[in-house]
FITOR-375389 format. One line per field, with one value per residue (C-alpha): residue in three letters; x, y, z. Coordinates in steps of 0.2 Angstrom, whole numbers, plus 5000, padded with zeros to 4 digits. Layout:
<recs>
res: c(Ala:...)
xx: c(X:...)
yy: c(Y:...)
zz: c(Z:...)
</recs>
This chain:
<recs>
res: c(Unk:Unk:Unk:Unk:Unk:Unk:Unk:Unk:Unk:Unk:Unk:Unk:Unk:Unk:Unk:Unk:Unk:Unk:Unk:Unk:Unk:Unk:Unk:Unk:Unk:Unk:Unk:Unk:Unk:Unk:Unk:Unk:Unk:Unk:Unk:Unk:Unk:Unk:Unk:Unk:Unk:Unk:Unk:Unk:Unk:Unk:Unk:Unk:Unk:Unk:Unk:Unk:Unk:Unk:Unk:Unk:Unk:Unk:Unk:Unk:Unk:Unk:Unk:Unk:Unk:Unk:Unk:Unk:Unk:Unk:Unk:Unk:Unk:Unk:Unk:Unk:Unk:Unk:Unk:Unk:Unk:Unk:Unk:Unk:Unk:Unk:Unk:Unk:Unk:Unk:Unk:Unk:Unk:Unk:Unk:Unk:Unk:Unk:Unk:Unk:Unk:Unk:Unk:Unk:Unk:Unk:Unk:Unk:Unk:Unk:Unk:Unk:Unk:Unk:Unk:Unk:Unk:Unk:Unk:Unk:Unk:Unk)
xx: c(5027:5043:5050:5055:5072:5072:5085:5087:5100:5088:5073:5083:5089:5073:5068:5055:5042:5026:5016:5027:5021:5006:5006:5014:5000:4987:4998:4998:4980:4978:4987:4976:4959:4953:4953:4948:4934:4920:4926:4913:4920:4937:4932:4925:4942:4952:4940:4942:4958:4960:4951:4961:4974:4964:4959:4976:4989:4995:4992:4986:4999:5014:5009:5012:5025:5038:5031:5029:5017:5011:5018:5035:5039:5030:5028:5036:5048:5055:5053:5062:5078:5078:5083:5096:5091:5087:5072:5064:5053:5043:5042:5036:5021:5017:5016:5009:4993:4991:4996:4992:4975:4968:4977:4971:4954:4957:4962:4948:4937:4943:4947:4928:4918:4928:4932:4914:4927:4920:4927:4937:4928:4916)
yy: c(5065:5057:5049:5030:5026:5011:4997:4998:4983:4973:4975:4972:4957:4949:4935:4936:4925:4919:4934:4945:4936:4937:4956:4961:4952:4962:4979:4973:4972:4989:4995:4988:4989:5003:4992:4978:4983:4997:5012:5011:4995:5004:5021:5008:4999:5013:5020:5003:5006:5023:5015:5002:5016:5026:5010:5000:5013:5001:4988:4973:4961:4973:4970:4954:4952:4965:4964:4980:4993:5011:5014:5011:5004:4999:4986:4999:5003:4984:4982:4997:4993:4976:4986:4992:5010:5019:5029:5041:5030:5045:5049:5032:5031:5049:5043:5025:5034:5051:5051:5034:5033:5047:5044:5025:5031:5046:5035:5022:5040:5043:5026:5022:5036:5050:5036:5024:5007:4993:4988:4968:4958:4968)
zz: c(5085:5085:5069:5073:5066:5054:5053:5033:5035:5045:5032:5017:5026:5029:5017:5005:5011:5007:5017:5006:4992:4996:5000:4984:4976:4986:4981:4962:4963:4973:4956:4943:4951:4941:4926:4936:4950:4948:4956:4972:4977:4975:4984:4999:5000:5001:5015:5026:5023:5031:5044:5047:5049:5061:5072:5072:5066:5052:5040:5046:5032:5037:5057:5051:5042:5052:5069:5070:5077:5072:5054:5057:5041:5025:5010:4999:5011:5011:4993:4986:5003:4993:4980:4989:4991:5006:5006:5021:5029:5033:5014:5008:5021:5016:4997:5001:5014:5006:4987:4981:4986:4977:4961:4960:4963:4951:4937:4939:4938:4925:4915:4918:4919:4908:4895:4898:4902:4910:4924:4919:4934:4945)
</recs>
């Protein structure tokens, strides 16, 4: 498969708009939903998510918001070019599909059946 190339200038030049508000908060949620949601509803989220992936090859918000199509770029991605760094693009979709599914789900394993914490709202 070919690797796109990515604009890092063009991202980072994008204004923060109210869909990127709105998809940090979703992110910020994804974060703390081990202490927030039982860890079934957050194993189902994270497997409609891979779905999503399989069925459109992205996030639906990041279709959205960067008009773009299969994985090209990411929420992390524009957040940490922000920053003014500038990642792999490769790398971050890696970590943001691969890595951090499992260690959310991990930790609300472990926050609420290794430690016996109820989940704050569901």
């Amino acid at each position: 498969m070919k690797q796109q190339t990515i604009d890092p200038q063009a991202i980072k030049n994008q204004p923060f708009t109210l869909l990127a508000g709105l998809h940090l908060v979703i992110i910020l949620l994804i974060w703390a939903s081990p202490f927030l949601f039982n860890w079934w509803l957050i194993a189902i989220g994270i497997f409609l998510y891979f779905i999503q992936l399989l069925a459109l090859g992205d996030c639906l918000l990041t279709r959205r918001q960067f008009f773009t199509k299969k994985r090209s770029v990411t929420f992390y991605y524009y957040i940490i070019t922000k920053f003014g760094f500038k990642p792999n693009g490769y790398h971050i979709r890696f970590i943001a599909d691969y890595i951090m599914p499992p260690v959310i789900i991990g930790i609300a394993l472990v926050w609420q059946l290794g430690f016996d914490k109820k989940p704050l709202i569901l």
